[in-house]
C-alpha positions in Angstrom: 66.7 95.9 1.7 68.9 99.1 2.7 69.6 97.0 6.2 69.0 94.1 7.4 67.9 92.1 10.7 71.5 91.4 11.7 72.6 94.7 11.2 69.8 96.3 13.3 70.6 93.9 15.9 73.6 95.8 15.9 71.9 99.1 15.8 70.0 98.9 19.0 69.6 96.9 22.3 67.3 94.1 21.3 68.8 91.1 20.4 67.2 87.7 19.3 63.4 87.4 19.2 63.3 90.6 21.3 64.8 92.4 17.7 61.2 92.8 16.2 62.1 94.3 12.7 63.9 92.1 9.8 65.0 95.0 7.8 64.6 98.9 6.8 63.2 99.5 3.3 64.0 103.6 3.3 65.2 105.6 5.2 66.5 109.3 5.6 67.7 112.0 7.8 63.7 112.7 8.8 62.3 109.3 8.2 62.2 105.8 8.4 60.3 102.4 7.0 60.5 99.0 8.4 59.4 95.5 7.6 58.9 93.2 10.0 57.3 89.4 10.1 57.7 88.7 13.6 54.2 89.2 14.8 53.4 85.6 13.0 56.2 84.0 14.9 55.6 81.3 17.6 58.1 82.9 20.1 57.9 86.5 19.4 58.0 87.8 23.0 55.5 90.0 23.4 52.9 87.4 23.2 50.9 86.6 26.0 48.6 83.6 26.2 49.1 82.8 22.1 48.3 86.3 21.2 49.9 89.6 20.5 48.2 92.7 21.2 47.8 95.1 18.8 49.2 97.7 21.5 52.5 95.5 21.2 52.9 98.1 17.9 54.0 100.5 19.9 57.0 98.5 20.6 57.9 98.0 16.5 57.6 101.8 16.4 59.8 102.2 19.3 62.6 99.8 17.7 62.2 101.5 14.5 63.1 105.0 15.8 65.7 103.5 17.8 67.5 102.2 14.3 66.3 105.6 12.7 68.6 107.9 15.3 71.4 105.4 15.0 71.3 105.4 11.6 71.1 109.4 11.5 74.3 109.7 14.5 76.3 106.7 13.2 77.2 109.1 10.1 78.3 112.3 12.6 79.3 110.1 15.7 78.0 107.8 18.6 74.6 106.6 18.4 72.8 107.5 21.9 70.8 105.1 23.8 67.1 106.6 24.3 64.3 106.0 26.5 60.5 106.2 25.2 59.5 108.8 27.7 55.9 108.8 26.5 53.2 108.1 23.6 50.0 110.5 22.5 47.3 110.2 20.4 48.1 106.3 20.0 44.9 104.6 17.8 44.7 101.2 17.4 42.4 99.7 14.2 42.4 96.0 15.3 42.6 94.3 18.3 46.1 91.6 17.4 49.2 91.8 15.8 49.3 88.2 15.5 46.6 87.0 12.8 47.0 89.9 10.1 48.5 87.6 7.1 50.7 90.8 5.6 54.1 91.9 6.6 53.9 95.0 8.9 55.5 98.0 7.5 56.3 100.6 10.4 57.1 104.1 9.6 58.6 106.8 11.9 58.9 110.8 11.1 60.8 112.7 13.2 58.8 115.7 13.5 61.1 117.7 16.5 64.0 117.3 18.8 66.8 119.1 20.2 70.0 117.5 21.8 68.1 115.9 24.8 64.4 114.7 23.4 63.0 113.6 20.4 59.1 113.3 19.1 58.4 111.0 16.4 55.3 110.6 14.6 55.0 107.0 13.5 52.3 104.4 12.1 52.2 100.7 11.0 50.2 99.4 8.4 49.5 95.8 7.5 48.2 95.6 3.7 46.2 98.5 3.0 45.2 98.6 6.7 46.4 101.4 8.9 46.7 99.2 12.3 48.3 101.6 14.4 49.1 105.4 14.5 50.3 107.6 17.4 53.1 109.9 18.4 56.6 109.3 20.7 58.7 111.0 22.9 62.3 109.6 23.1 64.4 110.9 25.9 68.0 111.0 24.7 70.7 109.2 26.7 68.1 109.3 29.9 70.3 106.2 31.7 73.2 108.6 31.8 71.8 111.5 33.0 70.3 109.9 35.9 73.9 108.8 36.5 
């Protein structure tokens, strides 16, 4: 594992259960791949009434660009905080998160971006099965701007 749960924590905002991904498998200055187990825990957050919607994916994707940009900006400088401004062409395969027996791997391409926005392409697979697909924009350092 390139990094690990504790060190994302690190990476990004979530902390404790809310920190969805237990490590990055690969990653580089266009992409990355996660692994998370989370969505078979008991007290993963996102759960509502014993189940986690497959829509919660969304989320895992979000976390994993979040680690992807710090990782990228932690070699040149300050990570930025971003804000998931929107999400396009977003297909879901399955209904829960929650009963697929495989690890989730969730991969994020960063297909454009310029100092203030970024779009992401990202998917998460569980097995062979392609669970959910869709495409993110990240507004860059949106809390300070606003400020």
């Amino acid at each position: 594992m390139l990094v690990t749960r504790a060190e994302i924590a690190d990476l990004i905002p979530h902390s404790g259960a809310m920190c969805l991904l237990d490590g990055v498998l690969q990653w580089d200055v266009r992409r990355i791949r996660c692994v998370s187990r989370s969505h078979r825990a008991g007290n993963n957050p996102l759960r509502a009434e014993g189940r986690l919607p497959a829509v919660c994916g969304i989320e895992y994707a979000a976390q994993a660009m979040a680690v992807h940009g710090s990782l990228v900006r932690k070699a040149v400088g300050k990570p930025r905080r971003g804000l998931l401004a929107s999400v396009r062409n977003v297909t879901c395969s399955r209904d829960r998160l929650d009963d697929l027996e495989d690890d989730l791997i969730v991969e994020a391409e960063l297909e454009a971006g310029d100092g203030n926005r970024v779009m992401y392409r990202f998917v998460l697979r569980a097995g062979e099965v392609e669970v959910l697909s869709g495409r993110a924009a990240v507004v860059l350092d949106a809390a300070g701007a606003a400020g």
